[in-house]
Backbone as CSV, one residue per row, in Angstrom:
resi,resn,N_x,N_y,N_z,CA_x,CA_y,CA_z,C_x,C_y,C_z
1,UNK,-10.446,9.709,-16.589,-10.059,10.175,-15.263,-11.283,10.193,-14.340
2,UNK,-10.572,10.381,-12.714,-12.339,10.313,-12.199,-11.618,11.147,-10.815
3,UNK,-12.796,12.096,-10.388,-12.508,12.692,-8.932,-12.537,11.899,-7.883
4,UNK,-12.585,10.829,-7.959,-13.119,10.117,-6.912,-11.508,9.580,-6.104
5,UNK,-10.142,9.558,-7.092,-9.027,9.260,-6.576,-8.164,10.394,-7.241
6,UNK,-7.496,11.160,-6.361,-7.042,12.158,-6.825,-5.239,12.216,-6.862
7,UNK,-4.451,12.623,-7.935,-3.487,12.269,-7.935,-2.157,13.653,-7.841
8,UNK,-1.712,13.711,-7.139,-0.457,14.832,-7.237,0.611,14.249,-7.082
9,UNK,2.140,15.325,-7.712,2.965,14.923,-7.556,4.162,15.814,-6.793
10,UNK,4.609,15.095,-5.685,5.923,16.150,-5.054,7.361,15.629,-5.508
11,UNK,7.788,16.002,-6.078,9.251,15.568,-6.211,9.005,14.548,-6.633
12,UNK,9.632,13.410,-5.899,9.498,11.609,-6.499,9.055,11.093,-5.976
13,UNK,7.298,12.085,-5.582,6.263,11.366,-4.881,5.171,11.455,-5.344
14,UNK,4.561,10.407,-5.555,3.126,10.269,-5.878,2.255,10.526,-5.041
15,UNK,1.321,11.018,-4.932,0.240,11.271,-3.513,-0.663,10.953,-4.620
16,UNK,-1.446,9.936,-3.819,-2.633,9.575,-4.295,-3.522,9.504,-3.133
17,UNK,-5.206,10.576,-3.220,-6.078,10.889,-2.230,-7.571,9.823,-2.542
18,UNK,-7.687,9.071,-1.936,-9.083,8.884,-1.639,-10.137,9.678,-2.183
19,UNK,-11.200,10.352,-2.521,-11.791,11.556,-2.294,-13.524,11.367,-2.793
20,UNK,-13.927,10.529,-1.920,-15.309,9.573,-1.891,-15.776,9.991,-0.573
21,UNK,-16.269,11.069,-0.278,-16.850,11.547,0.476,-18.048,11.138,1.152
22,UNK,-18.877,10.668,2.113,-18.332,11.391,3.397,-17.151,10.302,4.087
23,UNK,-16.927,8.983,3.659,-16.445,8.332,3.855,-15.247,7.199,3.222
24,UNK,-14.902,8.101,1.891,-14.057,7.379,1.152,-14.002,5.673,0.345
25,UNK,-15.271,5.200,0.251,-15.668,4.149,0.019,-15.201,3.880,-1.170
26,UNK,-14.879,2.666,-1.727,-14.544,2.186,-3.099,-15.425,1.768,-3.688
27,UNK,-15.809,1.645,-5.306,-16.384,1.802,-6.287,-15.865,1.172,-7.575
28,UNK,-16.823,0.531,-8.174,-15.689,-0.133,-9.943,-14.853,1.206,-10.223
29,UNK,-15.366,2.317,-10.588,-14.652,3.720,-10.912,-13.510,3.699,-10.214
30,UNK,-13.671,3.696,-8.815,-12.412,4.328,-7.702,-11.325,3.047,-8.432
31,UNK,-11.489,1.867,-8.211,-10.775,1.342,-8.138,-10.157,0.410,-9.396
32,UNK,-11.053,1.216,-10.551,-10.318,0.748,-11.851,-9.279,1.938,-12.054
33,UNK,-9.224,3.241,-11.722,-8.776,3.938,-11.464,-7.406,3.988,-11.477
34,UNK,-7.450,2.822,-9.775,-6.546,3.088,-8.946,-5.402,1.596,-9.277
35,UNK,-6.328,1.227,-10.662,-5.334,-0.286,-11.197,-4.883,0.650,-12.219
36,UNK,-4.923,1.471,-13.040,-4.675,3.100,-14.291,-3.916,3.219,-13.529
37,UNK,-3.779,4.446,-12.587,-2.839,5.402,-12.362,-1.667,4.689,-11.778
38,UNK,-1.603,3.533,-10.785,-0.274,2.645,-10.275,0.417,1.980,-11.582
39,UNK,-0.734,1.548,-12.524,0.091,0.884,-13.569,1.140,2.726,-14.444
40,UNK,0.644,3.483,-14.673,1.289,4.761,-15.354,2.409,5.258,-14.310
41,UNK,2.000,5.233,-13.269,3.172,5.281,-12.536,4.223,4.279,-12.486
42,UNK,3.995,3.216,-12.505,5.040,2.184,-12.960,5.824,2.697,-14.021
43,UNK,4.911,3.520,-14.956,6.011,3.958,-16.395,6.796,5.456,-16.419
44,UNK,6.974,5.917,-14.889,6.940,6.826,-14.916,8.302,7.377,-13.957
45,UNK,9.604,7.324,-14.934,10.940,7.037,-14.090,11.423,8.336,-12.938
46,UNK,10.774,8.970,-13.445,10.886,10.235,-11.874,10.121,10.343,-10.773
47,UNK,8.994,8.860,-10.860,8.457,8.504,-9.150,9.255,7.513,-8.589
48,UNK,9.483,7.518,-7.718,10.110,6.242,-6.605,8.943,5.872,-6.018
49,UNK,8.222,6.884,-5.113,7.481,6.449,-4.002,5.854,6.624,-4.273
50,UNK,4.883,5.872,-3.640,3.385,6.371,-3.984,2.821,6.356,-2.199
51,UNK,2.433,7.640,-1.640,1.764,7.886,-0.737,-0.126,7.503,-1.147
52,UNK,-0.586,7.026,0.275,-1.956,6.766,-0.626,-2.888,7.534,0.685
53,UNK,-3.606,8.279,0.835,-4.210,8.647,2.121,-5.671,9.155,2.276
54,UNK,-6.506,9.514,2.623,-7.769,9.482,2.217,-8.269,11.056,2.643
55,UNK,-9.130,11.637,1.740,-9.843,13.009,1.721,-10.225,13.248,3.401
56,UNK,-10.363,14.557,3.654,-11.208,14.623,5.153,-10.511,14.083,6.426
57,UNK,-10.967,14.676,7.640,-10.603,14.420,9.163,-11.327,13.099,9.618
58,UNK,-11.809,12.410,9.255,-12.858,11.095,9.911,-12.128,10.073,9.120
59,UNK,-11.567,9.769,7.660,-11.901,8.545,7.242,-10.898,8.427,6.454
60,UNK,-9.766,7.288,6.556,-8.981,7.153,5.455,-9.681,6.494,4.431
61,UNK,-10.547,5.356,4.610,-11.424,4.677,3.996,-12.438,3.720,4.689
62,UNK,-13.539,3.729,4.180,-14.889,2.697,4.929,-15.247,1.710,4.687
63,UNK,-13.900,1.185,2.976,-13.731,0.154,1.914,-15.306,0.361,1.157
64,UNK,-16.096,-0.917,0.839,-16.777,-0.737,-0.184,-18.155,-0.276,0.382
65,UNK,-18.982,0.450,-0.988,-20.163,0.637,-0.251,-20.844,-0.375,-0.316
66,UNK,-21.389,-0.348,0.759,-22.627,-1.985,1.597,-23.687,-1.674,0.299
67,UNK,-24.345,-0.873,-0.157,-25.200,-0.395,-0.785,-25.328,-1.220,-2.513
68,UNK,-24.188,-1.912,-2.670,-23.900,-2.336,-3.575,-23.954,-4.100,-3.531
69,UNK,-24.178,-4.196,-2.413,-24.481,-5.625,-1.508,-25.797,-5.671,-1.042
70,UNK,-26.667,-5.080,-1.380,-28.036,-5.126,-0.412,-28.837,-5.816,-1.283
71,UNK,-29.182,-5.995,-2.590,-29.710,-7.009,-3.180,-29.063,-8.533,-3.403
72,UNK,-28.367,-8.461,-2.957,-27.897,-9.713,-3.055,-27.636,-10.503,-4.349
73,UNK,-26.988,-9.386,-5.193,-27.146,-10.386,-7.144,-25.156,-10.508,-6.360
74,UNK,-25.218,-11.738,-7.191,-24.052,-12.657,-7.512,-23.149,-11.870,-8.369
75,UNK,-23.920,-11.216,-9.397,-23.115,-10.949,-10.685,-22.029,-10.187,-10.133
76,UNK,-22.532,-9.305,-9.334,-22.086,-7.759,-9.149,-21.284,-7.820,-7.763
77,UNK,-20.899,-8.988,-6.806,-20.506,-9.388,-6.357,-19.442,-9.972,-6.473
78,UNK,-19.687,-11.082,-7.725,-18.214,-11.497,-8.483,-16.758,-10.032,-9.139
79,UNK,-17.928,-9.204,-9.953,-17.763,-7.799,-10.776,-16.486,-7.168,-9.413
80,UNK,-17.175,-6.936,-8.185,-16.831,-5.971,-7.414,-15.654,-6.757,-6.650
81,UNK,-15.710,-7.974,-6.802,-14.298,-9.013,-5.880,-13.083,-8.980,-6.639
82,UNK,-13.311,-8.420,-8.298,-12.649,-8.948,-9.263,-11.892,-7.579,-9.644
83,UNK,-12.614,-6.660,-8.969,-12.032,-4.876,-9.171,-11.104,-4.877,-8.031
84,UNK,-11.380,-5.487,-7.014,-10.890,-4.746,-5.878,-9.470,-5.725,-5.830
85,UNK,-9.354,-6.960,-6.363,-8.669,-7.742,-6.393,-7.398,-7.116,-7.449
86,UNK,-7.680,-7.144,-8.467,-6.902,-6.158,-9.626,-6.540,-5.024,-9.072
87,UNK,-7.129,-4.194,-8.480,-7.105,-2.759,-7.888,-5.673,-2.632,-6.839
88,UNK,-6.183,-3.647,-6.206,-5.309,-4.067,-4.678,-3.517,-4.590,-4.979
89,UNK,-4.206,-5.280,-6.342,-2.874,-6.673,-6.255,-1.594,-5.762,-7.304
90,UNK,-2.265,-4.712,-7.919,-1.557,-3.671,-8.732,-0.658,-3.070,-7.918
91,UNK,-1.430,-2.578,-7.011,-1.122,-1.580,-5.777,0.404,-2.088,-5.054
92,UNK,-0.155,-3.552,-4.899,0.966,-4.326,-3.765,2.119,-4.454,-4.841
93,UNK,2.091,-4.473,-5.973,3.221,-4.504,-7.118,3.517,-3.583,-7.730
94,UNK,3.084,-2.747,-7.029,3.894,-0.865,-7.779,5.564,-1.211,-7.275
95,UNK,6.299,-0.497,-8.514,7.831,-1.202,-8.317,8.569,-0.292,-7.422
96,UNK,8.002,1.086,-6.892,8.912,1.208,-5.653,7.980,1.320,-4.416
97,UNK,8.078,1.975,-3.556,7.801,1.960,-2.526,6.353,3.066,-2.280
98,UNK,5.069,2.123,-1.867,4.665,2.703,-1.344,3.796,2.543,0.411
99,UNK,3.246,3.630,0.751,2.925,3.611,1.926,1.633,4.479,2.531
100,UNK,0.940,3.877,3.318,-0.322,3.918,3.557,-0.113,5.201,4.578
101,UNK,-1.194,6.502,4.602,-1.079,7.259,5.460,-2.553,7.439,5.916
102,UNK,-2.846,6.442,6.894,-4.095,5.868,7.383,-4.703,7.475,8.332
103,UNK,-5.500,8.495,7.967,-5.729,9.415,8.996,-7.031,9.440,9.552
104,UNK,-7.189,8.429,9.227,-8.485,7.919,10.518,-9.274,6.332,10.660
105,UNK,-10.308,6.120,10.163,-10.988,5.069,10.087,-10.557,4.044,8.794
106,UNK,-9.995,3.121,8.987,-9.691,2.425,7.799,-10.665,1.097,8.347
107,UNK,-11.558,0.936,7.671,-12.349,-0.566,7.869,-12.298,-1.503,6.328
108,UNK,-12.752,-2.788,6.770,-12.966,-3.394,5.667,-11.828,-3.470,4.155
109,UNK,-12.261,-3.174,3.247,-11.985,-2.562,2.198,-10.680,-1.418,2.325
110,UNK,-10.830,-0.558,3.645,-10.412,0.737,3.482,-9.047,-0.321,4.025
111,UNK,-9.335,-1.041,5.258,-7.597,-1.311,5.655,-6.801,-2.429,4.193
112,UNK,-7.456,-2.656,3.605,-7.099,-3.609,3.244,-6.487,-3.064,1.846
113,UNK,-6.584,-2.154,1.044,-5.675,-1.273,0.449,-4.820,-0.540,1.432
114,UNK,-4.611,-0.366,2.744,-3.438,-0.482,3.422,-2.269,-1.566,3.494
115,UNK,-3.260,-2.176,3.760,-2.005,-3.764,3.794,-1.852,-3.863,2.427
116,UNK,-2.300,-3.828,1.403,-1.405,-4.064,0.073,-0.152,-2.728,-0.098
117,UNK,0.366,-2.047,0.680,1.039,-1.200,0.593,2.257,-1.549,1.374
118,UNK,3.523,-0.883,1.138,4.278,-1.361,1.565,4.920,-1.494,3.128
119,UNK,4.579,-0.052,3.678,4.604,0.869,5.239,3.457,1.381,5.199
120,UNK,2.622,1.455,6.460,1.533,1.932,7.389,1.942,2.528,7.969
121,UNK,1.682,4.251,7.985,1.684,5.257,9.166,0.321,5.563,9.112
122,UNK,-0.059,5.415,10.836,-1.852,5.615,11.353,-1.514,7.037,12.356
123,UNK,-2.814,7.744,11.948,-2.742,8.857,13.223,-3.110,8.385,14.455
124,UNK,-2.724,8.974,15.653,-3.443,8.684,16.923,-4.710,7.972,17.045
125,UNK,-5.458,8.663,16.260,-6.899,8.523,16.261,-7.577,7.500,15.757
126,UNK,-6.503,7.151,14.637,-6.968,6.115,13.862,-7.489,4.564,14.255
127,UNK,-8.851,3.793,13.680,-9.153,2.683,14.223,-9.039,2.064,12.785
128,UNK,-9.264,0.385,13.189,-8.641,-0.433,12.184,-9.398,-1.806,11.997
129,UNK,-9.805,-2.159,10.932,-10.621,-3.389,11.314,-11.232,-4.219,9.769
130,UNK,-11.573,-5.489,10.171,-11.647,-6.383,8.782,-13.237,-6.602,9.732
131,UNK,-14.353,-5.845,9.308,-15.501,-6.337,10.290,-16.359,-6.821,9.041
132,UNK,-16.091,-7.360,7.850,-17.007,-8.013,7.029,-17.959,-9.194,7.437
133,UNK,-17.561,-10.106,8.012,-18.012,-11.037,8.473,-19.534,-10.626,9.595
134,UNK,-19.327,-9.724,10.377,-20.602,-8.945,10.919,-21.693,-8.528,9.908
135,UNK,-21.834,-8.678,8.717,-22.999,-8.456,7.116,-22.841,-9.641,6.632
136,UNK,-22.127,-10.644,6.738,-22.325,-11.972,6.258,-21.240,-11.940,5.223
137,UNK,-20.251,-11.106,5.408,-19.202,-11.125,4.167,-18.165,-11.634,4.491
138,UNK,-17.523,-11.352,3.613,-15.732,-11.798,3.917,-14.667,-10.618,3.247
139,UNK,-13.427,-10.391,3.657,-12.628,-10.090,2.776,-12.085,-10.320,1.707
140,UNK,-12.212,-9.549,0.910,-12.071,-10.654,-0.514,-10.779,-9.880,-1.384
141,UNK,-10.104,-8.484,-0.719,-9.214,-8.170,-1.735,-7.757,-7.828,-0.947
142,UNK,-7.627,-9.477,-0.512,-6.161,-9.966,0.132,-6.167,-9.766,1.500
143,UNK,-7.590,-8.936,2.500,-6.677,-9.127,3.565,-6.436,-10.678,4.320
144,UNK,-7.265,-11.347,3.696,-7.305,-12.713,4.960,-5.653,-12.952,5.208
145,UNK,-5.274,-12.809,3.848,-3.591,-13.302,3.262,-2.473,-12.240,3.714
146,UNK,-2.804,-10.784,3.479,-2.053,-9.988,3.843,-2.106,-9.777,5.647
147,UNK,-3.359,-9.830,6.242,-3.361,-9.783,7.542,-2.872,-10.240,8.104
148,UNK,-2.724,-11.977,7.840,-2.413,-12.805,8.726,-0.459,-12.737,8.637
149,UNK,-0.327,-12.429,7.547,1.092,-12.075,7.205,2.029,-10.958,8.088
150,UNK,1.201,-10.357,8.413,1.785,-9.329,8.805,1.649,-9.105,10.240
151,UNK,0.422,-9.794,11.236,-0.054,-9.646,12.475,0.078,-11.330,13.119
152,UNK,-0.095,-12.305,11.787,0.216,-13.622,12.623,-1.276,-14.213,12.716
153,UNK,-1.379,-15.292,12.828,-2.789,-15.874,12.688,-3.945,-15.441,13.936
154,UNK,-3.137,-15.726,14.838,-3.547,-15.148,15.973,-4.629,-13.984,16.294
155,UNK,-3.466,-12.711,15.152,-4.496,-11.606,15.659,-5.309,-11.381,14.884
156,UNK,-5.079,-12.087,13.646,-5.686,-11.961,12.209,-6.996,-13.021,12.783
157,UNK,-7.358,-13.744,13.074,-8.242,-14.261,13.535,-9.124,-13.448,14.304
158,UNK,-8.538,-12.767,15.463,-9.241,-12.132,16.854,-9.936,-11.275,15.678
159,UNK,-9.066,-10.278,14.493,-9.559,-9.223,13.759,-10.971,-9.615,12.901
160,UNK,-10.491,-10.416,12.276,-11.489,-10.920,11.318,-12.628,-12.257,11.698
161,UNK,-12.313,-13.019,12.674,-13.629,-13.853,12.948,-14.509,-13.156,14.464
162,UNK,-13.397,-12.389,15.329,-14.631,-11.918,16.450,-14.512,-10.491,15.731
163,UNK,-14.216,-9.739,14.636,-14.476,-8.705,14.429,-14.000,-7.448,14.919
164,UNK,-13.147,-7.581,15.960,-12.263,-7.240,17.039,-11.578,-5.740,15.955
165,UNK,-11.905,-4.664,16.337,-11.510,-3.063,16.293,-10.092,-2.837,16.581
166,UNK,-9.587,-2.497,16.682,-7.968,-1.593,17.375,-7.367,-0.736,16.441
167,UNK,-6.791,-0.057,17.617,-6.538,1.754,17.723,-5.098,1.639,16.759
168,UNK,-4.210,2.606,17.154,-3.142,2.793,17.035,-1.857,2.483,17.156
169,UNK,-2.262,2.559,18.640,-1.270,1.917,19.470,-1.193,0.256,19.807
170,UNK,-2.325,-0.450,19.475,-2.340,-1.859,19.309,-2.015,-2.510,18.202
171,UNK,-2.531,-1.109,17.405,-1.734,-1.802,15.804,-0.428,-1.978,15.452
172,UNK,0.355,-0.726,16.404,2.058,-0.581,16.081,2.488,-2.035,17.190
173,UNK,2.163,-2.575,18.237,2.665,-3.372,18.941,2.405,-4.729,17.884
174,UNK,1.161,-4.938,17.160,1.384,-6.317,16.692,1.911,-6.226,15.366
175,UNK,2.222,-5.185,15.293,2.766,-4.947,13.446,2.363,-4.376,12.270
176,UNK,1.003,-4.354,12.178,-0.214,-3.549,11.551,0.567,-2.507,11.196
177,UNK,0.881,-1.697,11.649,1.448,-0.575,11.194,3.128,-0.349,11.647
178,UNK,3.726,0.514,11.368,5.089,0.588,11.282,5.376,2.021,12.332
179,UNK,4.349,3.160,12.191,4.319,4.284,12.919,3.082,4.710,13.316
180,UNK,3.222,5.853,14.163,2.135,6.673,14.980,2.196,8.299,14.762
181,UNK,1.600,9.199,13.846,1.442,10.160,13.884,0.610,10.778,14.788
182,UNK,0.901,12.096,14.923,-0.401,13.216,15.295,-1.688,13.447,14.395
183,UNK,-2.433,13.289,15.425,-3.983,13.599,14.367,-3.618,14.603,13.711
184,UNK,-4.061,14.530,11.935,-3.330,15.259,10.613,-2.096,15.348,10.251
185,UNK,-1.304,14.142,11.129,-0.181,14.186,10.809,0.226,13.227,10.024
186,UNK,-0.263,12.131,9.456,-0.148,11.248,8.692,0.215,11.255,7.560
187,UNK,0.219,12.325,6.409,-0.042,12.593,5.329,1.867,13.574,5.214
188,UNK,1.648,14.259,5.952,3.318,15.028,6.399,4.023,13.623,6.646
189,UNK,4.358,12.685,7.639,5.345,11.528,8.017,5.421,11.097,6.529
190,UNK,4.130,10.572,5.981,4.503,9.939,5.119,5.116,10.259,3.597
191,UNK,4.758,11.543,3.586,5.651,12.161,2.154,7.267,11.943,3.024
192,UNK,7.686,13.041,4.091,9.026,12.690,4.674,9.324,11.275,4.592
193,UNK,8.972,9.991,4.701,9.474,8.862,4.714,9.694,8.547,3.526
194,UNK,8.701,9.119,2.438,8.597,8.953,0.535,9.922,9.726,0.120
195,UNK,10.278,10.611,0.696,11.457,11.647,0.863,13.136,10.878,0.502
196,UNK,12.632,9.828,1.637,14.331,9.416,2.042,14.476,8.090,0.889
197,UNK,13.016,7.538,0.364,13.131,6.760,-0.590,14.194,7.533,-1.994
198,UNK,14.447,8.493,-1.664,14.814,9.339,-2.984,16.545,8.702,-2.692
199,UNK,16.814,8.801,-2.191,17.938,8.696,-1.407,18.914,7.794,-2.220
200,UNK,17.834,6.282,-1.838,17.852,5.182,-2.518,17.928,5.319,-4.558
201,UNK,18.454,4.104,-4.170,18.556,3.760,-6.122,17.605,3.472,-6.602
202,UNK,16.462,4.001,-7.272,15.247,3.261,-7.937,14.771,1.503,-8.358
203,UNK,16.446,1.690,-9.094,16.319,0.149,-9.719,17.027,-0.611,-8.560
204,UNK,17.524,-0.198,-7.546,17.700,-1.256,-6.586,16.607,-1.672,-5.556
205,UNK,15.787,-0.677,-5.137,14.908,-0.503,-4.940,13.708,-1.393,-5.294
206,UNK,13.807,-1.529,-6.487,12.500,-2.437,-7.142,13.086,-3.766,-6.971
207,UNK,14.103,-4.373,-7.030,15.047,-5.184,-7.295,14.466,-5.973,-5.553
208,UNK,14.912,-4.952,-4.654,14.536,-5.248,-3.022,13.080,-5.255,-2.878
209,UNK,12.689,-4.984,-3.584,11.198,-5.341,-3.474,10.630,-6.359,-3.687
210,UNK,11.122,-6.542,-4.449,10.311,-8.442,-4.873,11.188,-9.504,-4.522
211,UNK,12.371,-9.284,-3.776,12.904,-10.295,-3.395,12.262,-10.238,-2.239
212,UNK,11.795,-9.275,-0.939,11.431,-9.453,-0.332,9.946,-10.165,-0.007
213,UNK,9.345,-9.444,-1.282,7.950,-10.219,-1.344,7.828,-11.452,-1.339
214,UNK,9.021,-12.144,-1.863,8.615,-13.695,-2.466,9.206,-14.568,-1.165
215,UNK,9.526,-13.844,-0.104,9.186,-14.666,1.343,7.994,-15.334,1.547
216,UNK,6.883,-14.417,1.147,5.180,-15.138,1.139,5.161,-16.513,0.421
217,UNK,6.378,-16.706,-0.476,5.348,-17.777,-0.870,6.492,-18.726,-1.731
218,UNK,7.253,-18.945,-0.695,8.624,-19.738,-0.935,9.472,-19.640,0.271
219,UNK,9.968,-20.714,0.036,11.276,-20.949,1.249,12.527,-19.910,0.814
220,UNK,12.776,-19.098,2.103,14.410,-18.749,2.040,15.325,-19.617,1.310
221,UNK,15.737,-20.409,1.007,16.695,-20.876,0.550,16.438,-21.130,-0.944
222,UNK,14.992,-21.047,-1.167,15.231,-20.759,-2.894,15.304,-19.454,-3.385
223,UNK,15.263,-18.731,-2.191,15.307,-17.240,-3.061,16.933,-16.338,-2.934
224,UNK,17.688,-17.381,-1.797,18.547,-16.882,-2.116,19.457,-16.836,-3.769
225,UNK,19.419,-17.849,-4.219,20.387,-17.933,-5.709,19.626,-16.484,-6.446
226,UNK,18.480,-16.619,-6.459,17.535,-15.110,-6.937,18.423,-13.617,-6.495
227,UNK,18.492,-14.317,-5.197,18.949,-12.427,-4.587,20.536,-12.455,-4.887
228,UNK,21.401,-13.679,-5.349,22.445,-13.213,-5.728,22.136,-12.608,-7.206
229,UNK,21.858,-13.251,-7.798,21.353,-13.002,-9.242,21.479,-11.646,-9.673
230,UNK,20.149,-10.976,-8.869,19.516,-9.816,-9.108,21.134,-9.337,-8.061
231,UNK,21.656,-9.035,-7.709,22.796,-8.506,-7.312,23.760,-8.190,-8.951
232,UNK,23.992,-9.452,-9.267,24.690,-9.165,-10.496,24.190,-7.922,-11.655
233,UNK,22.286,-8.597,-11.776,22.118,-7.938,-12.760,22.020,-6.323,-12.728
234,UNK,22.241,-5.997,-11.336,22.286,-4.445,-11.115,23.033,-3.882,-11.538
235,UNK,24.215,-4.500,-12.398,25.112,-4.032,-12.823,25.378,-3.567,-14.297
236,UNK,24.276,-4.081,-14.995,23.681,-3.370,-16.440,22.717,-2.391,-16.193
237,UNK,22.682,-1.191,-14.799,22.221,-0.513,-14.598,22.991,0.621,-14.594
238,UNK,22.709,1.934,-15.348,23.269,3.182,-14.718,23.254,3.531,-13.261
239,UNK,22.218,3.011,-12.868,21.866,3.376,-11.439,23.101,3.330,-10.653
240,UNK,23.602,1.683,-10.682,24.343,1.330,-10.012,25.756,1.758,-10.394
241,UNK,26.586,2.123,-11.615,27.621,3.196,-11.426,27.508,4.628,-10.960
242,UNK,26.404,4.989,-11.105,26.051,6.379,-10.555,26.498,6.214,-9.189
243,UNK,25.764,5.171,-8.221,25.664,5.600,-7.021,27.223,4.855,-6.127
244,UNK,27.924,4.147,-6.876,29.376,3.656,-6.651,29.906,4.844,-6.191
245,UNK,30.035,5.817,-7.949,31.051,6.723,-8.359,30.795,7.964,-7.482
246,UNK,29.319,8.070,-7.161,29.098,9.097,-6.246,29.351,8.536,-5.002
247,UNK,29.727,7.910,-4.295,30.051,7.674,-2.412,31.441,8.041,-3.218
248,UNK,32.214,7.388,-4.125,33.547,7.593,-3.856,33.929,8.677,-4.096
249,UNK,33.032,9.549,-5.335,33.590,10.857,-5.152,33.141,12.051,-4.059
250,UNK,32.218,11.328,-2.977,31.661,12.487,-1.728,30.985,13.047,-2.539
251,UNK,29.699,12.812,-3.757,28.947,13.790,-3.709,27.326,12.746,-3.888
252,UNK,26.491,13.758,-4.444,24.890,13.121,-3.935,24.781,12.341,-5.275
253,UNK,23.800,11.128,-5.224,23.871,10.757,-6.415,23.087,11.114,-7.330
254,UNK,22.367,11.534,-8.497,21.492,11.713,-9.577,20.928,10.731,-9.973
255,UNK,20.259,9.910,-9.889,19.154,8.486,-10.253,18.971,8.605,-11.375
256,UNK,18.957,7.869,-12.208,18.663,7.927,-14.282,17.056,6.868,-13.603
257,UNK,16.941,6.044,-12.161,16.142,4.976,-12.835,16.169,4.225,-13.977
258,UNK,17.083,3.618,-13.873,17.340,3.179,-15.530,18.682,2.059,-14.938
């Protein structure tokens, strides 16, 4: 275990905290961690949702420390592309839903375990940015791929080759994010939104998850025969008589996940 990512649980929510002080930076530790606890949560049929949000009023995350880049060895470079990559790509494949509760500075590293998440809620305050390229770096744990996915080449460019900053409110207009909290309010929206995931069927849930994902990297029309498919196979699920038998009998449903 390590203090550095801290884990609680509300109901059928995972909260997972940042807690790399003064600025939440990632680390082999933080982020072998944070490939552990998403994979156990995967095994773990009374979470649906994983909130991810960072320690303190200044910083959801500052991504990696520079400090670990200042000699310039290769080894540890490869080491640290290869954590954050595993770390990240775990994250983006947790089987239900999770969501980024950005409450302040997410740079580098820090936004970019945002975008492997499923929904972005940023506070007011919050700024946003891929500024690697200003140290001679690059992004290396998905945002070039996730950015441009989600904002369009366009802005993913302005972000990452002029280095280009934005707030809140520029992020919800190009897509970056999904909502706008009150400063400290990020962390509240996003359990309530982890909330209504309950709602939902677990195993349908996961089911809608990766059909949606595999838009990235295939044509619509091969994924439809898939999404009938996975329609059928919902049906060797408890889930899915549970939540039939409950609309028809007017009451709430009980989730087995299963």
């Amino acid at each position: 275990m390590t203090s550095l990512l801290t884990l609680e649980k509300h109901g059928h929510t995972a909260l997972l905290t940042m807690n790399n002080p003064p600025a939440n930076t990632w680390n082999i530790e933080s982020l072998t961690a944070l490939k552990r606890m998403v994979q156990e949560l995967n095994t773990d049929p009374d979470i649906y949702a994983l909130v991810l949000t960072g320690q303190g009023e200044k910083f959801f995350s500052a991504g990696a420390d520079l400090n670990l880049f200042a000699g310039g060895d290769m080894a540890i470079a490869r080491d640290m592309a290869r954590v954050f990559g595993e770390g990240f790509e775990t994250l983006a494949q947790f089987r239900g839903v999770s969501i980024a509760a950005i409450n302040g500075y997410a740079m580098g590293g820090g936004l970019e375990v945002a975008l492997a998440c499923d929904i972005r809620i940023a506070e007011e305050q919050a700024v946003m940015a891929l500024p690697e390229a200003t140290v001679g770096l690059l992004p290396c744990a998905g945002g070039t791929q996730n950015l441009s996915w989600l904002v369009g080449e366009g802005w993913a460019k302005r972000m990452i080759l002029c280095g280009e900053r934005i707030g809140a409110d520029q992020a919800l207009k190009i897509g970056l994010i999904e909502e706008i909290a009150p400063t400290g309010g990020a962390k509240a929206a996003a359990l309530a939104l982890a909330n209504k995931v309950a709602n939902q069927s677990p195993t349908s849930v996961a089911k809608c998850k990766q059909l949606i994902q595999q838009a990235r990297f295939q044509p619509m029309f091969h994924a439809l025969p898939a999404e009938r498919e996975a329609f059928a196979d919902l049906f060797h699920t408890e889930d899915q008589k549970e939540g039939v038998n409950a609309f028809l009998q007017k009451r709430k449903p009980e989730w087995k996940n299963r």
